[in-house]
C-alpha positions in Angstrom: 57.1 231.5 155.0 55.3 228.0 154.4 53.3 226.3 156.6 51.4 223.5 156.7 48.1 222.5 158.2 46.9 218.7 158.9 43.3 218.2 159.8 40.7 216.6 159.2 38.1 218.6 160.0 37.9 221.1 157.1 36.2 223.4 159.5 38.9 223.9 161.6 41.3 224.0 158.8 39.2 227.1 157.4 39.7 229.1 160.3 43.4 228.3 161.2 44.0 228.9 157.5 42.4 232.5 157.4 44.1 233.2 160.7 47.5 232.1 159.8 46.8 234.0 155.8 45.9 236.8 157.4 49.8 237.7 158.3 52.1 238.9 156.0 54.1 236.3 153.9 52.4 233.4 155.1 51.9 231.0 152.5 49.2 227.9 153.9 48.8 224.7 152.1 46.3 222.5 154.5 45.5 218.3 154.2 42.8 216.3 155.4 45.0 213.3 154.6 47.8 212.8 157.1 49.4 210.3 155.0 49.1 212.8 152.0 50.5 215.5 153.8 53.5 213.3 154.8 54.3 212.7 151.5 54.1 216.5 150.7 56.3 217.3 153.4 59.0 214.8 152.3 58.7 217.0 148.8 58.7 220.5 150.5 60.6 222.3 153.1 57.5 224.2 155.4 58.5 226.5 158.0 55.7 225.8 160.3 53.7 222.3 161.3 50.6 222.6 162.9 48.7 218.8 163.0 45.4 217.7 164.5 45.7 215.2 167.6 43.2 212.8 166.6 42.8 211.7 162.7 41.6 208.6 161.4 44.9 206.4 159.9 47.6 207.7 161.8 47.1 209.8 164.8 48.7 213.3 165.7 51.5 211.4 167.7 52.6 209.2 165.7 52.7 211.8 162.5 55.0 214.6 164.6 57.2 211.2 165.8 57.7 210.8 162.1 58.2 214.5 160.9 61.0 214.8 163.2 63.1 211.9 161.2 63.4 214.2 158.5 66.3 216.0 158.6 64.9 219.1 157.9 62.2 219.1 160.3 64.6 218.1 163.0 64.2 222.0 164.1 61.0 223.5 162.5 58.3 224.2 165.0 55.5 221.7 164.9 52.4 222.6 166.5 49.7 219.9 168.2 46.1 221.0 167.6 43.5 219.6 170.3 40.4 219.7 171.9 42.3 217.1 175.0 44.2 219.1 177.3 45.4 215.9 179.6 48.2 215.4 181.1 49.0 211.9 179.3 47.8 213.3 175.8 50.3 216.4 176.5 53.2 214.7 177.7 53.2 212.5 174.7 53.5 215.0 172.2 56.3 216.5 173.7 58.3 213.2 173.9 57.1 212.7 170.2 58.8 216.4 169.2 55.4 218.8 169.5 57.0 222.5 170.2 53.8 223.8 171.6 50.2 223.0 171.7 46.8 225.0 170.6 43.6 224.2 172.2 41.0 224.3 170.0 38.5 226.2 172.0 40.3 228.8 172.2 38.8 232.1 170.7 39.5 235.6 169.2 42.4 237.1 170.9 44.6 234.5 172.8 44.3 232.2 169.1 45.6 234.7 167.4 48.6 236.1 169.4 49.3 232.4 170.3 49.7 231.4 166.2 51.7 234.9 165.3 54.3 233.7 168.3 54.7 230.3 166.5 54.8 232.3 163.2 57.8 234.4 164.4 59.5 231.6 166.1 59.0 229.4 162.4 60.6 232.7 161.0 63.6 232.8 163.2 64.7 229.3 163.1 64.5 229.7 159.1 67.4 232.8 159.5 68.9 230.8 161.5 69.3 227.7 159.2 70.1 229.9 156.4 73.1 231.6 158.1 74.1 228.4 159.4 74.0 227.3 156.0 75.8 230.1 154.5 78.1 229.6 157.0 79.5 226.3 156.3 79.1 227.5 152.6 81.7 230.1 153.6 84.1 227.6 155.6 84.1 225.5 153.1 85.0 228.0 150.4 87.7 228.7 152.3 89.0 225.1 153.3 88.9 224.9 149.3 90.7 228.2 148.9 93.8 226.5 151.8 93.9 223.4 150.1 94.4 224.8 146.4 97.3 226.9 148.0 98.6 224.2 149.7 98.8 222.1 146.8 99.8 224.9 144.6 102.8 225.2 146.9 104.2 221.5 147.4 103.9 221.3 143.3 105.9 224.3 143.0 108.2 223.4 145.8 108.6 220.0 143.8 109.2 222.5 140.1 112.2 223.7 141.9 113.8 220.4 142.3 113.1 219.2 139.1 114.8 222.6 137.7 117.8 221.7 139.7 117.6 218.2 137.7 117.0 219.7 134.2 114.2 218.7 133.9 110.2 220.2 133.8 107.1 219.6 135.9 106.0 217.0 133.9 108.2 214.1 135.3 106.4 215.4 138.5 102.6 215.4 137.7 103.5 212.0 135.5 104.4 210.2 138.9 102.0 212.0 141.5 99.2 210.5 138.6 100.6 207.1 138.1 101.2 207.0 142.1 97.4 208.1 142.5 96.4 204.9 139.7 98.2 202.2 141.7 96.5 203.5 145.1 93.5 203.6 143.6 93.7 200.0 141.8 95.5 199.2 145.9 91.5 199.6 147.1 92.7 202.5 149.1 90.2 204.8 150.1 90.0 208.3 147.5 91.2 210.3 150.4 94.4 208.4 150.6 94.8 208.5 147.3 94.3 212.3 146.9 97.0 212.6 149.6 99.6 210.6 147.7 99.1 212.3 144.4 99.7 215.3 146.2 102.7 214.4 148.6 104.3 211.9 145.4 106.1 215.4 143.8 108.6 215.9 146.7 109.8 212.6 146.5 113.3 213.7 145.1 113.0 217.1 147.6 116.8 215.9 149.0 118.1 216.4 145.8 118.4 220.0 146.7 121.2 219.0 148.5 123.1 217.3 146.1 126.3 219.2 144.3 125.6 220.4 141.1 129.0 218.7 139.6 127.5 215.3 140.7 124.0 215.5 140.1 124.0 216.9 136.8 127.2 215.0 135.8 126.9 213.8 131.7 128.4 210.5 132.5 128.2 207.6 134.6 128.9 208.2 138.6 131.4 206.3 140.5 131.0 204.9 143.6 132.1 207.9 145.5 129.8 209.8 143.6 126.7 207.8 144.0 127.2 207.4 147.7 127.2 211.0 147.8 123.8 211.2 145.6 122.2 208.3 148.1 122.2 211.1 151.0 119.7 213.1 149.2 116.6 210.7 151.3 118.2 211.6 154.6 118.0 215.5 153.1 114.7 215.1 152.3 113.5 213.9 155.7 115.2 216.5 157.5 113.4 219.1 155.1 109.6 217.6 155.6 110.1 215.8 158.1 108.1 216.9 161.7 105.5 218.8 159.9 102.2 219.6 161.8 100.6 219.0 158.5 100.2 214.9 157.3 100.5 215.7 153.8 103.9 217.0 154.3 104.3 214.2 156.6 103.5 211.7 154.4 106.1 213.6 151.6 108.6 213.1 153.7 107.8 209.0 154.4 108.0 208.7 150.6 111.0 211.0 150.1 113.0 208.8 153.0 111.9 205.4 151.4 111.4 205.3 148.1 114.5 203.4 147.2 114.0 200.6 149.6 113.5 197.8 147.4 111.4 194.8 147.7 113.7 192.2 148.5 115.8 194.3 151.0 118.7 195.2 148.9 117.8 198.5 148.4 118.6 201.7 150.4 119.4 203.7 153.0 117.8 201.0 155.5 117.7 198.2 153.9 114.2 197.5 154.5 112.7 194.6 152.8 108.9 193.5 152.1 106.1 194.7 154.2 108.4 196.8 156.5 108.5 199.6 153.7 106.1 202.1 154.4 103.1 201.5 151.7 103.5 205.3 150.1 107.2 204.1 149.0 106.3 200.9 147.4 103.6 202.7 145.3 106.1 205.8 144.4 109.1 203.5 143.5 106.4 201.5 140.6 105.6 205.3 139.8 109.0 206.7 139.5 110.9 204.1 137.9 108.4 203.7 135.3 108.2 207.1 134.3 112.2 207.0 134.3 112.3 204.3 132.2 109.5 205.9 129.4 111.4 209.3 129.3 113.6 210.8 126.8 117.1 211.7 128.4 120.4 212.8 127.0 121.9 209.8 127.8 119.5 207.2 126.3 116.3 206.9 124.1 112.7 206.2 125.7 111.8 202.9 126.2 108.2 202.1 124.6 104.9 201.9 127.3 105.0 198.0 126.5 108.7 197.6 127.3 108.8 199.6 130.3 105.4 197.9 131.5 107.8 194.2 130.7 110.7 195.7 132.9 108.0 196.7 135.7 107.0 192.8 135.8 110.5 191.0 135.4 111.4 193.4 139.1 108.2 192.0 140.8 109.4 190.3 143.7 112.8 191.8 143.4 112.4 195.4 143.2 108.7 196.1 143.9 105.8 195.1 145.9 104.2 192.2 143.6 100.9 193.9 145.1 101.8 197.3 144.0 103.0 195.9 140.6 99.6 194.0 140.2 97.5 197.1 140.7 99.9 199.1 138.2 99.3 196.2 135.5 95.6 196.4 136.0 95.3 199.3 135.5 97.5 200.4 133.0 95.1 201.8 130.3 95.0 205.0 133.1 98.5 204.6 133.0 98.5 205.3 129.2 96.4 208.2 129.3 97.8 209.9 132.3 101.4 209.5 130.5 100.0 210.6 127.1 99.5 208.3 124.9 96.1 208.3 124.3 95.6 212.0 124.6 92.5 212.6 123.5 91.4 210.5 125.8 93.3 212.9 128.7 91.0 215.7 128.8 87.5 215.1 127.2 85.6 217.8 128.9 87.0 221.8 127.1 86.4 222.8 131.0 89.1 225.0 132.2 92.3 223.1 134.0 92.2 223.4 137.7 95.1 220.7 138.7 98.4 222.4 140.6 100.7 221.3 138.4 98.6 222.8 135.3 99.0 226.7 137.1 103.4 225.8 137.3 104.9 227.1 134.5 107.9 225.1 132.2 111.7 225.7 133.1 114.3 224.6 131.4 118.2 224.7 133.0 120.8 225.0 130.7 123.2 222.6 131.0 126.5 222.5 128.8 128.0 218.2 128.4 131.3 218.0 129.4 131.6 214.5 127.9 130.1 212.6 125.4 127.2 210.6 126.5 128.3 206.7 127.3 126.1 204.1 126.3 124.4 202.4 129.0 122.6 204.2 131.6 121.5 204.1 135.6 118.1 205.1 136.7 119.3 205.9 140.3 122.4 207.8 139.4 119.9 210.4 140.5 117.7 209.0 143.2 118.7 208.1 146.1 118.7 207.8 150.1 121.4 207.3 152.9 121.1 206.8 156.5 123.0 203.7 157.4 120.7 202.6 160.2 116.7 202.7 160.4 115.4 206.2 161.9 114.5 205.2 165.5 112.0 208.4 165.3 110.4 206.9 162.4 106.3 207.3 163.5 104.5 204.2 162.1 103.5 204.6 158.0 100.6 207.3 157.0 99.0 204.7 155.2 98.0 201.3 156.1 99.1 198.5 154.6 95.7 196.0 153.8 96.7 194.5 150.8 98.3 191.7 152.7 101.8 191.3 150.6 104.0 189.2 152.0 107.9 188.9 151.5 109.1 186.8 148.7 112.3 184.8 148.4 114.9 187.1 147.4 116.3 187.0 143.6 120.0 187.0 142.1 121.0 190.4 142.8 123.2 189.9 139.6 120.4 189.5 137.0 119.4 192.8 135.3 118.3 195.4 137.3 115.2 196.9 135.8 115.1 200.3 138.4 119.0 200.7 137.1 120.0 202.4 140.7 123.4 201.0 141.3 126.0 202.6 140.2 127.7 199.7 138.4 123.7 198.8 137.5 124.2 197.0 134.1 122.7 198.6 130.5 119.5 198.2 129.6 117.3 198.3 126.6 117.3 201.7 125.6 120.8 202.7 126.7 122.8 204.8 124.1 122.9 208.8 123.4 119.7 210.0 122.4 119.4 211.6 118.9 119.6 215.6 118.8 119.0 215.6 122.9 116.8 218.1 124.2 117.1 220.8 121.5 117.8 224.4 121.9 116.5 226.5 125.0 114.0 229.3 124.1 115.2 232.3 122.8 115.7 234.9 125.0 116.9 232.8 128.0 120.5 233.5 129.5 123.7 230.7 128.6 126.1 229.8 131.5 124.4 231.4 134.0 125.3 228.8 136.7 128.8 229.3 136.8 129.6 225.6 137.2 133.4 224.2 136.4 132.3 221.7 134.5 129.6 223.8 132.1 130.7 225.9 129.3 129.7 229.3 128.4 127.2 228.5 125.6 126.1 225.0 126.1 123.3 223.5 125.2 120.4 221.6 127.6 121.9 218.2 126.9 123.7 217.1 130.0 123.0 213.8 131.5 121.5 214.0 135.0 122.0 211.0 136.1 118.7 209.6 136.8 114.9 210.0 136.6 
């Protein structure tokens, strides 16, 4: 152990040194200079404190007063060495933070087992730092350990409804990221944003419940088919919703009101402006965009540009002008999160530690039933029903401080950008995409779904219908 001695008498120093050196593992570095041996202090971590009363500069008081505003002093045993045994004198150091005092007349035995107590007191409040520190050490290796599984789980939960939706996890990663960018370009703090990059996967969780005959249907749905596919919100609340945990809480605030658009022509509630729970704003900018830059059977990929031109003609309309202000800003980390600056996406060679990085591809095979039409609908796919508010509803998971306010609504005729109506007009990049998805990897099973209107040996081409 380390101790150190402050006095400036360089007699008294000698002996306390040779007395304190004269136990095993006692290491004694001694000062003359109080305001030296603060400094020191500040540098090192002693074990023990032992300080002279009076010292020219700054007194014995004063110095322990001070030692104890370092955090790791706060429990280290500080010793006051003086020749004034009063009452006052006493009573100040212990006020100040002195653990015990040694007289300096005080000879040959009583000296010595006095100093070995404070030396095994010094040593006992080190072990008990250190297993306090390897404690939390511990706890927190484990609170990691919990929160990797957890987030492991809702990315994988969120794989198996993009499987359902022929699709892979990238659609999902792609809008938990670009969900994280707005939040963060929002001002929200990095907690928050953690939170919706994690809970932005389950967004389409409902889906789940969705027939396969309508949700993976090749062509446009009718009416009675999309009202069917807008239920898949009120699905999705009823799977995450009362969670004891807020990340799956706040999953399901997204997955209920993600389609709620701007100007209150969206759905299932019809909630316009500020009344949208924050979460949902930034997921619709998220998911429509990446719906609008993706490759599907039913249409070609709209350029980064392009999409980023349809994202600002639905401000106002569609999304939160806020929301859609922070995506704009920010969209060089849009680029790179989607991929197309890619050697800007990783520049460390460090290994990948992100959920969605530890989910493996899937592809579902899906034979067409129909030839592709031209024109398409973003929200064939995505989509909420519950005619009335939820009266339940708990208020949102995460403030709304960027201080949006509810514009005047648009024509709902003009073109709509998100393309989730079902008689949504087409848009640029409408039209059967060339050579669709390609073939499956060898190996994997054809027809295995049994579905009426999927052949026996069909290829991964259907239209789903949606983002």
């Amino acid at each position: 152990m380390d101790a150190l001695l402050v006095d400036d008498s360089a007699t008294m120093r000698m002996r306390l040194r040779l007395l304190l050196e004269a136990k095993p593992d006692v290491s004694v570095t001694d000062h003359g200079d109080p305001a030296a041996a603060m400094v020191e202090a500040q540098m090192r971590a002693f074990d023990l404190v032992l300080v002279d009363c009076h010292m020219p500069g700054i007194d014995g008081i004063a110095f322990i007063r001070q030692m104890r505003t370092i955090p790791h002093y706060a429990q280290v045993p500080i010793v006051m060495v003086t020749s004034d045994i009063s009452d006052t004198v006493r009573l100040a150091a212990l006020e100040a933070g002195a653990t015990d005092f040694l007289d300096k007349s005080m000879q040959g035995v009583e000296l010595t087992v006095r100093l070995r107590n404070m030396i095994r007191l010094a040593r006992a409040v080190r072990r008990l730092a250190e297993q306090a520190a390897w404690l939390d050490g511990e706890v927190e290796a484990a609170l990691r350990h919990m929160r990797e599984r957890e987030e492991e789980i809702i990315f994988r939960l969120a794989l198996a409804v993009e499987y359902r939706d022929n699709d892979t996890g990238d659609h999902t990663w792609r809008v938990a990221r670009y969900s994280q960018i707005v939040a963060e370009g929002l001002g929200l703090a990095p907690e928050i944003c953690r939170n919706l990059y994690l809970a932005a996967p389950l967004h389409d969780v409902g889906k789940v419940g969705i027939p396969d005959g309508v949700l993976l249907k090749p062509g446009r749905l009718d009416r009675d088919e999309f009202d069917l596919v807008k239920t898949h919100p009120a699905i999705g609340r009823r799977i995450l919703g009362g969670s004891a945990s807020e990340l799956i809480r706040l999953a399901a605030e997204i997955a209920e009101f993600h389609h709620e658009k701007w100007d209150g022509a969206g759905y299932p509630h019809g909630l316009a402006g500020a009344a949208i729970p924050l979460s949902a704003r930034i997921v619709a900018v998220a998911d429509v965009f990446d719906a609008l830059t993706t490759v599907r059977p039913y249409k070609d990929a709209l350029s980064f540009d392009a999409a980023l031109d349809c994202i600002r003609s639905e401000s106002g309309r569609h999304f939160d002008p806020a929301c859609v202000a922070a995506f704009c800003a920010r969209f060089s980390d849009i680029r790179v999160a989607g991929g197309q600056n890619r050697a800007a996406v990783r520049p460390s060679a460090g290994p990948v530690t992100e959920p969605w990085a530890r989910v493996p591809t899937l592809l579902r095979e899906v034979a067409p039933a129909a030839p592709a039409p031209t024109g398409w609908c973003i929200g064939a796919l995505d989509a909420l029903l519950a005619p009335t508010a939820n009266p339940d509803a708990s208020a949102p998971l995460i403030p709304d401080t960027h201080g949006s306010r509810t514009e005047r609504a648009h024509d709902h005729d003009l073109e709509d950008a998100a393309g989730d109506r079902a008689d949504a007009p087409d848009l640029p990049g409408g039209g059967p995409a060339p050579g669709g998805r390609g073939e499956l990897p060898e190996g994997v099973p054809r027809g295995r779904h049994g579905l009426s209107h999927l052949s026996p040996s069909g290829a991964d081409d259907a239209h789903p219908g949606g983002p």
